[in-house]
SEKOL-791184 format. One record per residue (C-alpha): x, y, z; residue number from 0. Coordinates in Angstrom, 1 decimal. Layout:
N
(node (X, Y, Z), NUM)
...
***
This chain:
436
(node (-51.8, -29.1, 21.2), 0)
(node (-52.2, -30.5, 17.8), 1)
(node (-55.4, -32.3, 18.9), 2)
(node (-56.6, -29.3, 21.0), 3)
(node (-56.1, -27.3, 17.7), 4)
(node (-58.4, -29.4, 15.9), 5)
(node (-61.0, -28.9, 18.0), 6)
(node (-60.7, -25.2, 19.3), 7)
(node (-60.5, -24.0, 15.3), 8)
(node (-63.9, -24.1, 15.0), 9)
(node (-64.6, -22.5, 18.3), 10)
(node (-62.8, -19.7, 17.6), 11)
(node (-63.9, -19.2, 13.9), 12)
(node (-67.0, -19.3, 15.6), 13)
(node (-66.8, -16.2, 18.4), 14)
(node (-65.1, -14.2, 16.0), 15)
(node (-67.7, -14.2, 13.2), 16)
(node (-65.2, -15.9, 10.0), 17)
(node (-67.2, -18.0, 7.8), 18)
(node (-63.8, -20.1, 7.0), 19)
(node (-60.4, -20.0, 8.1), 20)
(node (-56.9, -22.4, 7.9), 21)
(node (-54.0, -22.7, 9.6), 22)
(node (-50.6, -24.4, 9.7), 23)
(node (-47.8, -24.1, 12.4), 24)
(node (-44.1, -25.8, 12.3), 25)
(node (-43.0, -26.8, 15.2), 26)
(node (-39.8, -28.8, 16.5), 27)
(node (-39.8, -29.9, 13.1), 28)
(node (-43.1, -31.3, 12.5), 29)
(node (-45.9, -29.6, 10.4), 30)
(node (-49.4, -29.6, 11.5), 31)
(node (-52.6, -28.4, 9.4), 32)
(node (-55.9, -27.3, 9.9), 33)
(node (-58.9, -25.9, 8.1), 34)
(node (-62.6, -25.0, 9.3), 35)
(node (-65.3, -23.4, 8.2), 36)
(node (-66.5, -22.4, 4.5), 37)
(node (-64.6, -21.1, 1.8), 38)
(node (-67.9, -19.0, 0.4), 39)
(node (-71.1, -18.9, 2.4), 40)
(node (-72.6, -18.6, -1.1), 41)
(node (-71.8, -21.8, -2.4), 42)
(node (-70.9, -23.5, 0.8), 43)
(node (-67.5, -24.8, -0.1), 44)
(node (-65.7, -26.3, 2.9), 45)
(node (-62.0, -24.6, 3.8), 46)
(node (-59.3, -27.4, 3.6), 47)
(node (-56.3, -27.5, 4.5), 48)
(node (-55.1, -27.3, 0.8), 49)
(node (-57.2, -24.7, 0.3), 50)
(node (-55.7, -21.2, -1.0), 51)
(node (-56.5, -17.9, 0.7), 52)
(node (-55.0, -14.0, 0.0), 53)
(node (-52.1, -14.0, 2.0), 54)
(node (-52.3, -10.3, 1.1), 55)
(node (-49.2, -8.0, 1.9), 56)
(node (-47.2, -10.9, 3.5), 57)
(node (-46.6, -11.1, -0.4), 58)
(node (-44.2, -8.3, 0.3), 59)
(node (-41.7, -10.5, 2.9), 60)
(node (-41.6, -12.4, -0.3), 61)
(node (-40.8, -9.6, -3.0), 62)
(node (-37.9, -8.4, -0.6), 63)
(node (-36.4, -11.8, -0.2), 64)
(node (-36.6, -11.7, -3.9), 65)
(node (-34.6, -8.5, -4.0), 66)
(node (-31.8, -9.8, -1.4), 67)
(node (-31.5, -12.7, -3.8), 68)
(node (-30.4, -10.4, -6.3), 69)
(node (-28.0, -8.3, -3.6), 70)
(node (-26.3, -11.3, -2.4), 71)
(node (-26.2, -12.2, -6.2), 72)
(node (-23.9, -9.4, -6.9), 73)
(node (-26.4, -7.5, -9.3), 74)
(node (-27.2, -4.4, -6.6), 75)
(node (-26.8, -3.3, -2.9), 76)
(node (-29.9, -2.3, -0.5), 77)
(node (-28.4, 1.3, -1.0), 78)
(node (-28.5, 0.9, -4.6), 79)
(node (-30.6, 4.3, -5.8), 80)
(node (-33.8, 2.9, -7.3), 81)
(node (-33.4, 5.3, -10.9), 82)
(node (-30.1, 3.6, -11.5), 83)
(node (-32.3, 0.6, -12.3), 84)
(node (-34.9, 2.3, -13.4), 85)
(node (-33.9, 5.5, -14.9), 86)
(node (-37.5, 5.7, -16.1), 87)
(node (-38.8, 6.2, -12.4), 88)
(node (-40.5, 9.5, -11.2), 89)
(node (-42.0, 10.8, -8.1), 90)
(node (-43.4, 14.2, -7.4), 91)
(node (-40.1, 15.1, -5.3), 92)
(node (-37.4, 15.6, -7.5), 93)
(node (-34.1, 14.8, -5.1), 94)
(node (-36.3, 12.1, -4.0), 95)
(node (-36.6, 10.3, -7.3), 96)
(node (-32.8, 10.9, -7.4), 97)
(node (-32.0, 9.4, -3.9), 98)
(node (-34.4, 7.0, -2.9), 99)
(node (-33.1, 3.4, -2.5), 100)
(node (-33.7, -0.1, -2.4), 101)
(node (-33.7, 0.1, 1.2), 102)
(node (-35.9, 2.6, 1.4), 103)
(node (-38.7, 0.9, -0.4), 104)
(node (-38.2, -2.6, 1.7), 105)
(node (-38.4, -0.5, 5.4), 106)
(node (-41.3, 1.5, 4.5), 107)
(node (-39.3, 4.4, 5.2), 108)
(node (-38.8, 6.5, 1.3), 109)
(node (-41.8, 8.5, 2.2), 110)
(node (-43.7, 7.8, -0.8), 111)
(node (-47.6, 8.2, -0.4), 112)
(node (-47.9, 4.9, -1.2), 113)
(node (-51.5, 4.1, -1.2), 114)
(node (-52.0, 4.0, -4.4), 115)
(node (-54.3, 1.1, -5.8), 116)
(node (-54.5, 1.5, -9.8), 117)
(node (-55.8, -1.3, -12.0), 118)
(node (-53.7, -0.4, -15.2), 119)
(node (-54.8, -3.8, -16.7), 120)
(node (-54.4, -7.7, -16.9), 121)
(node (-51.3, -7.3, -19.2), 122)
(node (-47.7, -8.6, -18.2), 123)
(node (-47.1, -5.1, -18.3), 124)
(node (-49.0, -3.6, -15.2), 125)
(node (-46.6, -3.1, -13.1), 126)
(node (-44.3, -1.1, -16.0), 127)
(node (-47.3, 1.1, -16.4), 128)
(node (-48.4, 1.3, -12.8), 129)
(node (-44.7, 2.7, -11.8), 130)
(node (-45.4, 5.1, -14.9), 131)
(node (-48.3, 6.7, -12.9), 132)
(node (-45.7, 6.7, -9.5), 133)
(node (-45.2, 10.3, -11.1), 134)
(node (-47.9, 12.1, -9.4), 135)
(node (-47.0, 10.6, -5.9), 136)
(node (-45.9, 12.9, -3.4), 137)
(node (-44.2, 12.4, -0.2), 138)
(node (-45.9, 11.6, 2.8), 139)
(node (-42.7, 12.1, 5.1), 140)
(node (-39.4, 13.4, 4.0), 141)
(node (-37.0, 10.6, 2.8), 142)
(node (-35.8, 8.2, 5.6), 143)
(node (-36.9, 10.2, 8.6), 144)
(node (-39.5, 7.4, 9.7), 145)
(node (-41.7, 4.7, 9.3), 146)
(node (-44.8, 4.9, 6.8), 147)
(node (-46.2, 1.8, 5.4), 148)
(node (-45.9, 1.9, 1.5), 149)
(node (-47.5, -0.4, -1.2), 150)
(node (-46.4, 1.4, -3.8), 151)
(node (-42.7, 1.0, -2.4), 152)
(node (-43.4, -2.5, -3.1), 153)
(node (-44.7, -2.4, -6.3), 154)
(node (-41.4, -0.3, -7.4), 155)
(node (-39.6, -3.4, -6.3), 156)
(node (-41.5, -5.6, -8.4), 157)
(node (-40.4, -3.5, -10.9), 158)
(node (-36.7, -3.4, -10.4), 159)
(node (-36.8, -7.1, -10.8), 160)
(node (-38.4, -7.4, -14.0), 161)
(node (-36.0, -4.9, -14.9), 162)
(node (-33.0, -7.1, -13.6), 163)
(node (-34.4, -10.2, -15.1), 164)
(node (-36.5, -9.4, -18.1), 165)
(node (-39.2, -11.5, -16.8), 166)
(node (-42.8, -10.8, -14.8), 167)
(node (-42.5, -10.6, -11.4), 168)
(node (-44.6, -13.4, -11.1), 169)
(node (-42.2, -15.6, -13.1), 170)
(node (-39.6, -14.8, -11.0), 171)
(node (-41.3, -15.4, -7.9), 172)
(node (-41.7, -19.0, -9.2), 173)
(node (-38.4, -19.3, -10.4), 174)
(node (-36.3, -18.0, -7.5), 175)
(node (-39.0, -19.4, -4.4), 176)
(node (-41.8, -21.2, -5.2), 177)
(node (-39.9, -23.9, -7.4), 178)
(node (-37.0, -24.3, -5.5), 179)
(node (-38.9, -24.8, -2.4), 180)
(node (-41.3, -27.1, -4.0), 181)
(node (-44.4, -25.3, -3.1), 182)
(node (-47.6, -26.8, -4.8), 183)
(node (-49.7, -24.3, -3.5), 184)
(node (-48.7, -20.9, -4.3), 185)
(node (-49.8, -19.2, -6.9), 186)
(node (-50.2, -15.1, -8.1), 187)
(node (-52.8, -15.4, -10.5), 188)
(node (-56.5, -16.0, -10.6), 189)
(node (-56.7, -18.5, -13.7), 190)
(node (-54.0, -20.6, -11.7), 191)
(node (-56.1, -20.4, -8.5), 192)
(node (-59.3, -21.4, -10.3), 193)
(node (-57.6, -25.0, -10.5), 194)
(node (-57.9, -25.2, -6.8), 195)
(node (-60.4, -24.5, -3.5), 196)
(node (-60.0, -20.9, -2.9), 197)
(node (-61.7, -18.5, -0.1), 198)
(node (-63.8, -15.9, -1.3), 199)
(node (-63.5, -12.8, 1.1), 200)
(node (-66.3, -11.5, 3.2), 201)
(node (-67.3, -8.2, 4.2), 202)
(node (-70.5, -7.2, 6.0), 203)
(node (-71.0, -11.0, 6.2), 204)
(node (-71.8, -11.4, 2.5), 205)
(node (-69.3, -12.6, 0.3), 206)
(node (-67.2, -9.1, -1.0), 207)
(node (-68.0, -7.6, -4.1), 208)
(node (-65.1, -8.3, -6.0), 209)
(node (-62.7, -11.4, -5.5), 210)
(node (-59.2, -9.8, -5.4), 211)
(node (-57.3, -6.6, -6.0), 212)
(node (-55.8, -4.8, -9.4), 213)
(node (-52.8, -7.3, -10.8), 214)
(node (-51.1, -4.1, -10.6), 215)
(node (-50.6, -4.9, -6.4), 216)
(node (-48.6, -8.2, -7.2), 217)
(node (-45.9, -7.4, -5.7), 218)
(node (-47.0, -5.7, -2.7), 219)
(node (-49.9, -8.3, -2.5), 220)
(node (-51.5, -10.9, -5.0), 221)
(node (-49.7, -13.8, -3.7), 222)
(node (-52.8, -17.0, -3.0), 223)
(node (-51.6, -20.3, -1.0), 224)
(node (-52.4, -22.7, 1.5), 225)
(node (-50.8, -21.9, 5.0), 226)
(node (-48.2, -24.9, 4.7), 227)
(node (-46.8, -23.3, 1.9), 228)
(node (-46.5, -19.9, 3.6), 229)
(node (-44.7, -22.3, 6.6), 230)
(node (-42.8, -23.7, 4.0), 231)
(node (-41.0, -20.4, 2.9), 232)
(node (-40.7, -18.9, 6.9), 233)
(node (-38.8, -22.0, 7.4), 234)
(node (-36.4, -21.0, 4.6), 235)
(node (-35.9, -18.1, 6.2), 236)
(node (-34.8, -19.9, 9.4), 237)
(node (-33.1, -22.7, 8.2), 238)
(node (-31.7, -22.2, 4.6), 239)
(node (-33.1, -23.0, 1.6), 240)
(node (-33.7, -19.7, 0.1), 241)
(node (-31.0, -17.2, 1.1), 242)
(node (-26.7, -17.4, 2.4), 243)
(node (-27.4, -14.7, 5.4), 244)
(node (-31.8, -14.6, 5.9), 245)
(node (-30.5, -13.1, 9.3), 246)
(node (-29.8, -9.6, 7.2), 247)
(node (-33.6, -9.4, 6.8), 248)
(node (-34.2, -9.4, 10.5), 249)
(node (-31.9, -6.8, 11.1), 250)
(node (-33.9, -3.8, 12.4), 251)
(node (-33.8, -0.7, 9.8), 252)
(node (-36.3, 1.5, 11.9), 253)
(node (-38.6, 2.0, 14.9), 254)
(node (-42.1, 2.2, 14.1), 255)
(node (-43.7, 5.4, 15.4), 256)
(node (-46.7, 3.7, 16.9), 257)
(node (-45.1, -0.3, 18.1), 258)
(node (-48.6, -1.5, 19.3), 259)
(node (-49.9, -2.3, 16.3), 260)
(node (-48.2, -4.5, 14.4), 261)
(node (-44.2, -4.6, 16.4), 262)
(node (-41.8, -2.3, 17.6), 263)
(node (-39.1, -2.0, 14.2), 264)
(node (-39.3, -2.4, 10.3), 265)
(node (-36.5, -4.9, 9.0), 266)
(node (-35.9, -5.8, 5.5), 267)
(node (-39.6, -6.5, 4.5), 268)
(node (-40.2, -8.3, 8.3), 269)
(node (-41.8, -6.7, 11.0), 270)
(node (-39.6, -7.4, 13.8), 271)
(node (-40.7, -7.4, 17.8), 272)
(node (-39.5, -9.3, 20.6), 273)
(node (-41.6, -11.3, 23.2), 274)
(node (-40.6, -12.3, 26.5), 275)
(node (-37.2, -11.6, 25.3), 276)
(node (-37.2, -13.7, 22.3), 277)
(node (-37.1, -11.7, 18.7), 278)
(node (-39.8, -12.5, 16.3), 279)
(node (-40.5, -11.8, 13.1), 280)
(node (-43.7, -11.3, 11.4), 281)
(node (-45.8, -9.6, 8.7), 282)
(node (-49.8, -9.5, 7.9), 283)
(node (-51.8, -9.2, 4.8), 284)
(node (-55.5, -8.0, 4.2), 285)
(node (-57.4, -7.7, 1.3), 286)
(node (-60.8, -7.3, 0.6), 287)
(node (-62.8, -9.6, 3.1), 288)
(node (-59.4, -11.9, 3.9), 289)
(node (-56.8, -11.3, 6.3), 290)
(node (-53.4, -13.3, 7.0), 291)
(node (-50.5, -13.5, 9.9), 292)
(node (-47.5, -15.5, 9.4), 293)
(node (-45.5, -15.0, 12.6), 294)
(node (-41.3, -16.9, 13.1), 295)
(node (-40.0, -17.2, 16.4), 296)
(node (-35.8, -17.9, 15.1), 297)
(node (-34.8, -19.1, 18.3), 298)
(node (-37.3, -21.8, 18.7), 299)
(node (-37.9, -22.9, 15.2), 300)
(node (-41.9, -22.5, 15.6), 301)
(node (-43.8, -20.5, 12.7), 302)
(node (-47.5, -20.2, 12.4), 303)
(node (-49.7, -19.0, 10.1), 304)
(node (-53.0, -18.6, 9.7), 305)
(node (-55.7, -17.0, 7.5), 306)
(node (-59.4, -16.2, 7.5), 307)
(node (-62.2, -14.5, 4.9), 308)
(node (-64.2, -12.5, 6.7), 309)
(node (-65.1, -11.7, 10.2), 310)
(node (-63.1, -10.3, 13.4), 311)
(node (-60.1, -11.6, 11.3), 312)
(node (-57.2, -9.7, 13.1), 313)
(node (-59.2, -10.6, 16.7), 314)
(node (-59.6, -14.4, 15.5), 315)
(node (-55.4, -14.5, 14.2), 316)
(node (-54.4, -12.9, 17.5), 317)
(node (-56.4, -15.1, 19.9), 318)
(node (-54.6, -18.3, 17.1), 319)
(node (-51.1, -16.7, 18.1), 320)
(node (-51.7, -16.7, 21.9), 321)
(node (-53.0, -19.9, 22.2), 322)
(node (-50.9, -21.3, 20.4), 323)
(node (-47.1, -19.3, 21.2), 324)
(node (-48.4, -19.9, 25.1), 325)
(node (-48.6, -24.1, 23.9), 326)
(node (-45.8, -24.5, 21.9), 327)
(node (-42.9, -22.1, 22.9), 328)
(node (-44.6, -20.5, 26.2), 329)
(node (-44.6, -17.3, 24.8), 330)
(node (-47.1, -14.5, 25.5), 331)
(node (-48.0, -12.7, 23.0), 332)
(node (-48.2, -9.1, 23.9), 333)
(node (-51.8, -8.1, 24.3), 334)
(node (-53.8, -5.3, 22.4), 335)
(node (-53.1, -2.0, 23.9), 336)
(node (-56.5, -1.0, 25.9), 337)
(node (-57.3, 2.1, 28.1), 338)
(node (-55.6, 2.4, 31.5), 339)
(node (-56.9, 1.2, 34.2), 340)
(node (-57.2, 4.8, 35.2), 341)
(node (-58.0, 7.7, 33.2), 342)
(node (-55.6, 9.9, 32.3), 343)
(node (-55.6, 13.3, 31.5), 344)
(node (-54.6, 14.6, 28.3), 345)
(node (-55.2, 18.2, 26.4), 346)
(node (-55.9, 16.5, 23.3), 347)
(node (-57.0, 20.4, 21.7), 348)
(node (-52.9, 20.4, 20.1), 349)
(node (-54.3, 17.4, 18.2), 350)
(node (-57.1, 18.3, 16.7), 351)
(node (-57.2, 19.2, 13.1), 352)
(node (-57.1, 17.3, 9.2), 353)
(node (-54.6, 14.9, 8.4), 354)
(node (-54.0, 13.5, 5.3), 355)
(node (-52.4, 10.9, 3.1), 356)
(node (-53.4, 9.0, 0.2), 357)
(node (-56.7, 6.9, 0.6), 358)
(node (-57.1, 8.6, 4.0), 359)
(node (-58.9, 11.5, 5.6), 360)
(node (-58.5, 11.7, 9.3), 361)
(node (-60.4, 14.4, 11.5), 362)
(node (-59.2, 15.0, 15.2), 363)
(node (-61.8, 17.2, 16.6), 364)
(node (-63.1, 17.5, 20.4), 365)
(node (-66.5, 17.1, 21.3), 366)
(node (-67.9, 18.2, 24.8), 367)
(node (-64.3, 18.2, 26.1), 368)
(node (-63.6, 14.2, 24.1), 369)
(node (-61.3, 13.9, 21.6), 370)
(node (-63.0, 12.3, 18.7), 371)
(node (-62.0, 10.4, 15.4), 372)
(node (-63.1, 10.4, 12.2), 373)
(node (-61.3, 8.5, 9.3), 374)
(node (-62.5, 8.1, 6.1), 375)
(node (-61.3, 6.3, 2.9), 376)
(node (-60.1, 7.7, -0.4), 377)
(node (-59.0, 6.4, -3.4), 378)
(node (-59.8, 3.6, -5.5), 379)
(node (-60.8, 1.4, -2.7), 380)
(node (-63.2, 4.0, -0.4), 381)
(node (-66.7, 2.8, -2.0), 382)
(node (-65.3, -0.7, 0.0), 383)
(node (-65.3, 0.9, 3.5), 384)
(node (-67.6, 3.7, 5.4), 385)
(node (-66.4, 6.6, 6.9), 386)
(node (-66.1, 5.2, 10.9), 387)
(node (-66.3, 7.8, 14.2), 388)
(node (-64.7, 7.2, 17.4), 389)
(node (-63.9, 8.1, 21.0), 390)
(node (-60.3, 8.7, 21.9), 391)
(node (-59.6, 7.4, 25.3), 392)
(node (-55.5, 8.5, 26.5), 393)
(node (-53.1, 6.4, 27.3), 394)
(node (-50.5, 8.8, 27.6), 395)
(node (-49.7, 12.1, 26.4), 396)
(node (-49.6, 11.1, 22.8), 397)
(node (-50.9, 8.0, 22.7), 398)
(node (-54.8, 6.9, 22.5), 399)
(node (-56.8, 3.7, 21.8), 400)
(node (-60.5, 3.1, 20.4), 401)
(node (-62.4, 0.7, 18.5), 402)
(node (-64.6, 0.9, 15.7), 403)
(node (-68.3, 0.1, 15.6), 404)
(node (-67.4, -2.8, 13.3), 405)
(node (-64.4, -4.3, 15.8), 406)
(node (-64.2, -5.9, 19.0), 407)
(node (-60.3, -5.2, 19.3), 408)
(node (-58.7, -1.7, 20.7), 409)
(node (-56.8, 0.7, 17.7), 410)
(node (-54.3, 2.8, 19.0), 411)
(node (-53.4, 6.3, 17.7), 412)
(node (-49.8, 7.7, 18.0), 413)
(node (-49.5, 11.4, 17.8), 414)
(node (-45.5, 12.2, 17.3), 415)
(node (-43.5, 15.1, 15.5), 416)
(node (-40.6, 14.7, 13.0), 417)
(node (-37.3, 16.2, 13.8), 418)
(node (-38.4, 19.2, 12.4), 419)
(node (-41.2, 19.3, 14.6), 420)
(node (-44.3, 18.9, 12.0), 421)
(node (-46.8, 17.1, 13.5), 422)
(node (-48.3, 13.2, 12.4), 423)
(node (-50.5, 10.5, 13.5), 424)
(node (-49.3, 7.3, 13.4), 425)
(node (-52.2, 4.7, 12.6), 426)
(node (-52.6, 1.3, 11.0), 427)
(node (-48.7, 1.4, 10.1), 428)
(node (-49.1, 4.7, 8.5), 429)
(node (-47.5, 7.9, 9.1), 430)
(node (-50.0, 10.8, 8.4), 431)
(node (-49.2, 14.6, 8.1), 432)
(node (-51.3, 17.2, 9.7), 433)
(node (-52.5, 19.5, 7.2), 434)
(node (-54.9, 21.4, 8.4), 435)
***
């Protein structure tokens, strides 16, 4: 497969539209790299195998092993409340900013409205000032009644550890993982990454407007390497290295509300799924024009993971993972979830309405009979993205799939009610309320 690899990478970088991608996978022990493609179609730069790319939000797999560090260290427990650190910390829920723990932030499951992208400057102390303006947030769920994807959660936990350590998150990230696992290639910041090749992202097929997000997201996602690093610190997780029990992390905290998008259960930090009966473990990161997948199958010992800067990128990573899982560890990887093969019929009227949640605005309404979607960004980030409109096809009574004019790949949409019985979407990881 390793020579089939080098070959079919720039095939598939190819059919699904990325300018550059790389990709490194472990597997009974032996390492195997590969790059193709451009780094910036402006400059033509190849991509290389020691070339960094935004790993994005698998950053956070890395924040909450940093946390467990600290747990198994003696210094707090996963049900440590988060203002007993930081007594300073304020949400707009008052019991909330009382109660809400270390777990909670590392399952996606406080509730927070966690969307929140704030520059609050290049100074060591961002991520002090941007849990300052964590004030205003309010929640999105009630406290640990589901699943809702939170950066802000993460960026709280960058926060406890400074507290903990007196130091910047990203000097403890280098002195508790990067060092000690000898990674050359792994870096936060983007005077470090300068000293390297580095992708440029790509949206609309033009190199994006801007290179990378607010230092503020560090700990939720600023983390730049090359793939082999990102193998490198999986196969800590498996093997040692890094933590006494990495197995705690794997340990399943919550079901996600809508499993066909990125696995069926949050752990601590991992997503966590099985395949043909075999657990894996798994997180993504995307930021502006660059996308990432690191996947870990524990019983086998394989990890992959690839990254691209533009394109199909989750398309081009999934058709990576099936090829390759089906290779190495004959694994299939559970395919997108499409329409059924025959049409089911659903009274999608109980669904229509506004539902919000910070940097989203999503419109269920019914047109000649169809239920129809309209999401559109908010926030910092919306001038990045245009509002996108599409056909609901059912799946089942509360679950629907469509694509974007911009995607090749099925969405799905979960609608589900809370114990109390107010009514959500689930989609792209996120929980949203119905508000109107």
């Amino acid at each position: 497969m390793a020579g089939a690899m080098g070959q079919r990478l720039p095939e598939l970088i190819a059919e699904y539209e990325v300018p550059g991608a790389a990709l490194a996978y472990l597997h009974q022990g032996e390492l195997h790299e590969f790059a193709a493609g451009t780094l910036n179609t402006a400059t033509g730069v190849e991509s290389t195998t020691d070339s960094l790319y935004q790993i994005g939000s698998i950053t956070k797999v890395w924040t909450a092993t940093l946390l467990m560090l600290q747990i198994e260290r003696g210094n707090l427990t996963l049900d440590t409340p988060v203002a007993q650190v930081l007594p300073e910390f304020r949400v707009a829920d008052a019991e909330v900013t009382k109660t809400v723990t270390i777990r909670h932030l590392l399952s996606h499951t406080s509730g927070i409205d966690g969307d929140l992208f704030l520059d609050t400057g290049r100074g060591d102390d961002c991520v002090e000032k941007y849990v300052a303006a964590c004030a205003d947030l309010v929640q999105n769920h009630p406290l640990g009644v589901t699943q809702s994807y939170c950066n802000s959660g993460f960026t709280v936990a960058g926060r406890v550890l400074e507290r903990l350590t007196g130091k910047r998150w990203d000097d403890v990230l280098r002195e508790d993982i990067i060092e000690p696992l000898g990674l050359t290639h792994t870096w936060t910041l983007p005077e470090d990454v300068l000293r390297f090749r580095a992708a440029m992202g790509h949206v609309d097929g033009a190199p994006a407007p801007v290179w990378g997000l607010m230092r503020s997201a560090g700990p939720a996602g600023l983390i730049c390497a090359r793939p082999a690093d990102v193998v490198s610190f999986a196969r800590a997780h498996l093997e040692g290295g890094l933590l006494d029990d990495p197995r705690a992390m794997w340990e399943p905290q919550v079901d996600i509300p809508n499993p066909y998008t990125l696995g069926r259960q949050w752990g601590i930090g991992w997503i966590v799924d099985e395949w043909d009966g075999r657990r894996v473990i798994s997180h993504g990161g995307n930021t502006i024009g660059q996308h990432a997948m690191l996947w870990a199958v524990p019983d086998t010992g394989t990890i992959v993971c690839a990254a691209a800067n533009g394109g199909h990128t989750g398309a081009f990573t999934r058709a990576v993972a099936t090829e390759l899982f089906k290779e190495l560890d004959g694994l299939t990887v559970p395919p997108v979830l499409g329409p059924p093969g025959t049409p089911v019929e659903v009274d999608a009227a109980r669904y229509t309405g506004l539902y919000e949640r910070a940097g989203a605005r999503i419109t269920v309404s019914l047109r000649d009979g169809a239920p129809w979607l309209r999401m559109e960004p908010t926030g910092a980030l919306a001038g990045l993205q245009q509002p996108q409109e599409c056909e609901l096809t059912a799946v089942d009574e509360t679950t629907f799939v469509f694509k974007t004019p911009d995607s090749p790949e099925w969405m799905s949409a979960v609608f589900f009610e809370l114990p109390d019985g107010s009514p959500y979407v689930h989609l792209g990881a996120r929980a949203t309320p119905k508000t109107g």
